[in-house]
C-alpha positions as a Python dict, from the first residue, in 0.01 Angstrom:
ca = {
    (1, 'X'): (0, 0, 0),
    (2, 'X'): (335, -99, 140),
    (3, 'X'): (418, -84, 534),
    (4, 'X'): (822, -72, 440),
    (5, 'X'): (877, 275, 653),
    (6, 'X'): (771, 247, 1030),
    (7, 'X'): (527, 555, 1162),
    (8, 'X'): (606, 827, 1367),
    (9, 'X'): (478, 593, 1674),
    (10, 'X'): (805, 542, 1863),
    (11, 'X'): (978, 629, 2165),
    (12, 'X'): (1350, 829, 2165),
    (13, 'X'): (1646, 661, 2177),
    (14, 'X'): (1826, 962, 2389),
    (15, 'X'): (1630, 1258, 2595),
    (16, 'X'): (1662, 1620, 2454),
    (17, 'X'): (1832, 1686, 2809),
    (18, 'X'): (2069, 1377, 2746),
    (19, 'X'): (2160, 1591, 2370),
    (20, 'X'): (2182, 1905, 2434),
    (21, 'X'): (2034, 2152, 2149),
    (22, 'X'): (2302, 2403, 1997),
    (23, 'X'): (2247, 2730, 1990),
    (24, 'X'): (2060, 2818, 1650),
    (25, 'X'): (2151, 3086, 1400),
    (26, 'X'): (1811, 3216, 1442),
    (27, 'X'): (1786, 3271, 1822),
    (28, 'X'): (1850, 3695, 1812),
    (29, 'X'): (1614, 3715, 1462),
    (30, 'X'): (1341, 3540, 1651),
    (31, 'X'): (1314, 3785, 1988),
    (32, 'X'): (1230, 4051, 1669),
    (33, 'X'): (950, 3900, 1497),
    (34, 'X'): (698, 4036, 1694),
    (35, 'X'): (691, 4360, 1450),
    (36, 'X'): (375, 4087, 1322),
    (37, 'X'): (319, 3901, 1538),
    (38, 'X'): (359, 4011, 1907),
    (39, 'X'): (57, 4059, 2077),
    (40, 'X'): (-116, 3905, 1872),
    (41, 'X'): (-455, 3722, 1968),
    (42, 'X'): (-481, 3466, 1702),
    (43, 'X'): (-617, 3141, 1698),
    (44, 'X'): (-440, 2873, 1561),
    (45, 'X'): (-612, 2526, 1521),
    (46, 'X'): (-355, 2238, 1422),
    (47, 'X'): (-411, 1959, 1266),
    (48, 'X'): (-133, 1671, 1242),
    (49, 'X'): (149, 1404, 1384),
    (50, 'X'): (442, 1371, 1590),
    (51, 'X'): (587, 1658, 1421),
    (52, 'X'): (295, 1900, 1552),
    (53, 'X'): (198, 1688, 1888),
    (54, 'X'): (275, 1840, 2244),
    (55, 'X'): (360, 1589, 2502),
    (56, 'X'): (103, 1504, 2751),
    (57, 'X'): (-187, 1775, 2610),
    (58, 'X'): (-416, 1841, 2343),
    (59, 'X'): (-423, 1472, 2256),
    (60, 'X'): (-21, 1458, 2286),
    (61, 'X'): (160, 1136, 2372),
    (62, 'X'): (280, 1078, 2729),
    (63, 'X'): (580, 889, 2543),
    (64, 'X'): (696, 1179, 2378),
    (65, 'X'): (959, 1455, 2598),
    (66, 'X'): (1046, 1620, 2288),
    (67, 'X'): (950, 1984, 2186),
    (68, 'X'): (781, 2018, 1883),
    (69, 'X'): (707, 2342, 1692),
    (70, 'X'): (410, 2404, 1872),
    (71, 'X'): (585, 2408, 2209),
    (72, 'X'): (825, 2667, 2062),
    (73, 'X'): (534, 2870, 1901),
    (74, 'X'): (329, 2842, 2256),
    (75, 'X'): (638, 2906, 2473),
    (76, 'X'): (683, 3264, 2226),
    (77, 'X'): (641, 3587, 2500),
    (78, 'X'): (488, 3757, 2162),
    (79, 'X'): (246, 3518, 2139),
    (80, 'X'): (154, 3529, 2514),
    (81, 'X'): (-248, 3641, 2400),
    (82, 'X'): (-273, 3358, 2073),
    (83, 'X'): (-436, 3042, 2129),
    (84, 'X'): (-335, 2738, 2028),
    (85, 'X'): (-589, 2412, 1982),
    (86, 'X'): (-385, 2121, 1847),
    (87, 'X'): (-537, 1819, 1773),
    (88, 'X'): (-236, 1634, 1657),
    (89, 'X'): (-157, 1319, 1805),
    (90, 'X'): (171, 1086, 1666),
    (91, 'X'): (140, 873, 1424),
    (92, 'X'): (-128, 1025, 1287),
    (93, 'X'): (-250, 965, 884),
    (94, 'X'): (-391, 1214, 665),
    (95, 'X'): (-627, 917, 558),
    (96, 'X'): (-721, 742, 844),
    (97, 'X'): (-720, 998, 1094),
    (98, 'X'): (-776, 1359, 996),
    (99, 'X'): (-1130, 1279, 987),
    (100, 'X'): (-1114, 1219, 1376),
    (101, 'X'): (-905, 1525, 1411),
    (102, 'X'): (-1167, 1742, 1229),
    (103, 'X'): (-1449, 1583, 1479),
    (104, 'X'): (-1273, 1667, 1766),
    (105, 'X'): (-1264, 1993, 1661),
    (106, 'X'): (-1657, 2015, 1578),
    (107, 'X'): (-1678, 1825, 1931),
    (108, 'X'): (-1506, 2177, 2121),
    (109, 'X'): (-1643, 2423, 1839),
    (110, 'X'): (-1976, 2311, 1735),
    (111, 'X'): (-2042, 2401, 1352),
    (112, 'X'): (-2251, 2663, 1201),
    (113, 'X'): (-2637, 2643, 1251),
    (114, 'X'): (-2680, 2803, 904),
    (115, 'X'): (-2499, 2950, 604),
    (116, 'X'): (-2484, 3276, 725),
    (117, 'X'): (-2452, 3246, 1101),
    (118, 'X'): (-2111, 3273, 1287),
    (119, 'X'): (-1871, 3048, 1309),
    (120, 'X'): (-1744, 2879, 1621),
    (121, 'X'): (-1413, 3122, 1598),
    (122, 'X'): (-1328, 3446, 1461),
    (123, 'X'): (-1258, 3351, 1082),
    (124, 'X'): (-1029, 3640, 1019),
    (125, 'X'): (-815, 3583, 1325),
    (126, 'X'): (-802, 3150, 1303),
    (127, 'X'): (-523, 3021, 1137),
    (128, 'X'): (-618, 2628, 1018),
    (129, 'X'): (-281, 2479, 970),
    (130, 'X'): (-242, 2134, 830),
    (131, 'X'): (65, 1954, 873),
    (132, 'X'): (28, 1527, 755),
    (133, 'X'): (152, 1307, 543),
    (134, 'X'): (488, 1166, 722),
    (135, 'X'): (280, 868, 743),
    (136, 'X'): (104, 864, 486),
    (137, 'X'): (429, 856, 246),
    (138, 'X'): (590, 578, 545),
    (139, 'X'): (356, 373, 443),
    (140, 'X'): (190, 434, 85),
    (141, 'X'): (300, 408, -274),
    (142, 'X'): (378, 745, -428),
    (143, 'X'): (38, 695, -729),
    (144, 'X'): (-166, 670, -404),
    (145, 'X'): (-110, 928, -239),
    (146, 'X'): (-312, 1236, -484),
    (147, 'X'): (-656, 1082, -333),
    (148, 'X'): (-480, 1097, 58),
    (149, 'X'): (-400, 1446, -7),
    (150, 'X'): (-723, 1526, -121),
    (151, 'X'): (-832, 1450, 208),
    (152, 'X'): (-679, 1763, 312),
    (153, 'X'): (-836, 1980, 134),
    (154, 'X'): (-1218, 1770, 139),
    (155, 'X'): (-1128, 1901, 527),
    (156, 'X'): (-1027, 2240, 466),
    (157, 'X'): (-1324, 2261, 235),
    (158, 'X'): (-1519, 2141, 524),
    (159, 'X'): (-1395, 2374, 823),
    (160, 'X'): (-1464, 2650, 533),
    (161, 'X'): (-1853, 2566, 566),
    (162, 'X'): (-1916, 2471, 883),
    (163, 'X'): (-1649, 2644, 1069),
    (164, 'X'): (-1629, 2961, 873),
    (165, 'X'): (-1281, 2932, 845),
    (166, 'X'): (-1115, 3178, 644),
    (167, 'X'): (-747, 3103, 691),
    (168, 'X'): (-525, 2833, 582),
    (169, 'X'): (-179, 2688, 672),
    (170, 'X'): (-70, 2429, 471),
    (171, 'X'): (274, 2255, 570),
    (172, 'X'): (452, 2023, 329),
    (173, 'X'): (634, 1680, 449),
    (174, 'X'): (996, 1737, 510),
    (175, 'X'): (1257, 1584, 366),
    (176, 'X'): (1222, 1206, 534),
    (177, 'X'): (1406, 1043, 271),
    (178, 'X'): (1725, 1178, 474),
    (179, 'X'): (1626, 1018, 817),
    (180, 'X'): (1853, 787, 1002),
    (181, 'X'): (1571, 545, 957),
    (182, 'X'): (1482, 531, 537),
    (183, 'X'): (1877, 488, 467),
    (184, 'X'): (1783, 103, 316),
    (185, 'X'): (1493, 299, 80),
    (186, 'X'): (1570, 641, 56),
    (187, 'X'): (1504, 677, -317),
    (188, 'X'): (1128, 518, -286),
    (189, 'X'): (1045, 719, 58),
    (190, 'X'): (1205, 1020, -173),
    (191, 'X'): (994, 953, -449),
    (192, 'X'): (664, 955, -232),
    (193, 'X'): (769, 1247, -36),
    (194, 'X'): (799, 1462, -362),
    (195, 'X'): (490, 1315, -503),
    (196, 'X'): (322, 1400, -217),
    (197, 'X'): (450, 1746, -197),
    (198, 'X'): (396, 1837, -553),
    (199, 'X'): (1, 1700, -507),
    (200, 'X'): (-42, 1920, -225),
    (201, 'X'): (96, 2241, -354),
    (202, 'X'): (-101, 2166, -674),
    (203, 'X'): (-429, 2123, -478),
    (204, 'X'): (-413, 2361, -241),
    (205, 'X'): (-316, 2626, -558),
    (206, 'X'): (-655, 2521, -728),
    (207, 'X'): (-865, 2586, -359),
    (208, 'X'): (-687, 2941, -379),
    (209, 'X'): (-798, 3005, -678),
    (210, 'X'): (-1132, 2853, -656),
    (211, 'X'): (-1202, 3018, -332),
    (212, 'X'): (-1117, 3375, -329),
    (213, 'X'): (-1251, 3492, 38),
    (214, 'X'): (-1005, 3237, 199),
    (215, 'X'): (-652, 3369, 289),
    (216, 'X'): (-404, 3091, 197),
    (217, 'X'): (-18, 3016, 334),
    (218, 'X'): (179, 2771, 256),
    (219, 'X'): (475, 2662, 428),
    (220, 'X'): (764, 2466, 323),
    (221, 'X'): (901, 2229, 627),
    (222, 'X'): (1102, 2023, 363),
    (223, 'X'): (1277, 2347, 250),
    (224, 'X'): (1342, 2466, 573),
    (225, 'X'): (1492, 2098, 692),
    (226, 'X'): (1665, 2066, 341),
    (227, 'X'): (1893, 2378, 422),
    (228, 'X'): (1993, 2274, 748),
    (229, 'X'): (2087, 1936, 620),
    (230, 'X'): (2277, 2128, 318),
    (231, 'X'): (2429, 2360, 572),
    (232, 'X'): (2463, 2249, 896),
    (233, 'X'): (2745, 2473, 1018),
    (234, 'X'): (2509, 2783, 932),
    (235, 'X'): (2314, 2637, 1195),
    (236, 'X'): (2526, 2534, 1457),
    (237, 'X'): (2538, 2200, 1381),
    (238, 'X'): (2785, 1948, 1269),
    (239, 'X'): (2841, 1731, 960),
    (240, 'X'): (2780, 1422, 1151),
    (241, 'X'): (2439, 1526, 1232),
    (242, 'X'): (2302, 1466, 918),
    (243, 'X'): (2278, 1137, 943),
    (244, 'X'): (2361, 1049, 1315),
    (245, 'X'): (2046, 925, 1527),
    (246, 'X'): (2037, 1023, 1835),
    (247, 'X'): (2218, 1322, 1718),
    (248, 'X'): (2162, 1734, 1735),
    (249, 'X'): (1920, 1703, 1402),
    (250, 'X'): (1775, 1372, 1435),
    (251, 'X'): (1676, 1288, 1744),
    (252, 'X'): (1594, 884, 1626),
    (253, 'X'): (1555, 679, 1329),
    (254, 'X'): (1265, 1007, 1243),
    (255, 'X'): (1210, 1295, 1468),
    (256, 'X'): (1357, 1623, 1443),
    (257, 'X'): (1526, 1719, 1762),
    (258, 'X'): (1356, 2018, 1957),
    (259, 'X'): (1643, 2242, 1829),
    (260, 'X'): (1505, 2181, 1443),
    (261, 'X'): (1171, 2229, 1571),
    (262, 'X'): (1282, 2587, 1681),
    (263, 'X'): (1388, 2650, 1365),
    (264, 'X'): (1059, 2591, 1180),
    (265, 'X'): (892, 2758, 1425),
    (266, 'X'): (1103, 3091, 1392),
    (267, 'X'): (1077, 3028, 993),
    (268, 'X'): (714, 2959, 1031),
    (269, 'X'): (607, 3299, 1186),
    (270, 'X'): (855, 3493, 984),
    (271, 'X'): (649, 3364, 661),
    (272, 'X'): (260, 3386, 798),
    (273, 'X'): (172, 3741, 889),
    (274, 'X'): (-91, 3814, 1154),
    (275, 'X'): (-395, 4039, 1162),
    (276, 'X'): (-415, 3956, 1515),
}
């Protein structure tokens, strides 16, 4: 394993009220989503990082005063009757800590008693979304990180039996390699980050087709990141963002700023329908 890229433990260089976040391209497209979702009572249980964490709650980080996607889904007036549980917490691994994620969850929802009892939440109205492995590609070689990822779905598998969980969310790692902070090894974080996306698409295709009665999304945070980074301007922002921390898009050496986090958000419910 190599510790060469530092983990999304770290305080802001600048407040989101010291930058300011532009207006997005997406802000009149997003009040109009709610043709599926508004209203709509799901659940949705998170499991992540930084990237998913909410400051001060649901084992957020007092340090951080940055809104994540979560916020933005939470803050949605069409999603006034979902419930969110997020378990995230920042710097979070896929292999060292999902497992505690996961138990905290079985700590609040106890499992199932038996193979055909209920589950601790409605299985056709939970959303399970999984969102790791910024760390896990900080800080491992890319031919280590298949057996990480399998973690992922050794969990899904998991909340499938004992939680009755019926719906998925998986969430690819976004495009870190471009971060203010992997500049000095952005080909090796790049190679890692693709390894690790490639693994997870490929494993979480085999649990779809191995496991019919689950409903299965998967989301692409790198492609979503990617475009704004290849077109800023259609988003507001400004060529030196790409690379500027502290800037509109980065707000430090890793974070997205809480206008990115928006983004995904809007791009996230646009591409998960509900059946709440």
């Amino acid at each position: 394993m190599s510790s060469s890229f530092p983990t999304l433990i770290a305080k802001r260089k600048r407040s989101d009220s010291e930058t300011a976040d532009p207006p997005s391209k997406f802000s009149k497209e997003a009040s109009n989503l709610g043709s599926l979702w508004s209203g709509s009572s799901a659940t949705l249980v998170i499991f992540g990082d930084s990237y998913s964490a909410s400051p001060g709650r649901d084992g957020g980080d007092d340090e951080m005063t940055w809104a994540t996607q979560v916020d933005h889904l939470q803050a949605r007036p069409d999603l006034e009757n979902a419930s969110i549980r997020n378990f995230s917490f920042p710097g979070a691994t896929a292999e060292d800590d999902l497992e505690t994620q996961t138990f905290q969850f079985f700590v609040q929802h106890p499992p199932k008693k038996a193979p055909a009892s209920d589950g601790p939440l409605d299985p056709m109205n939970t959303y399970c979304v999984f969102f790791l492995g910024i760390n896990d590609c900080g800080r491992t070689d890319d031919d280590e990180l298949e057996a990480i990822v399998e973690t992922i779905l050794d969990a899904t598998h998991t909340l499938y039996i004992k939680a009755g969980a019926r719906r998925f969310i998986f969430i690819d790692v976004p495009p870190i390699d471009r971060s203010p902070g992997a500049l000095e090894f952005e080909d090796t974080i790049r190679t890692r980050v693709n390894s690790w996306n490639e693994q997870l698409h490929a494993q979480v295709s085999e649990f779809t087709r191995e496991t019919p009665q689950a409903t299965v999304f998967f989301f692409s945070a790198h492609t979503t990141i990617t475009e704004i980074l290849e077109n800023p301007a259609e988003y507001d922002f400004l060529e030196d963002d790409i690379a500027d921390e502290g800037g509109a898009i980065w707000t430090d050496y890793l974070h997205i700023t809480t206008a990115v986090h928006k983004i995904m958000a809007t791009h996230l419910l646009a591409s998960v329908p509900s059946e709440g």
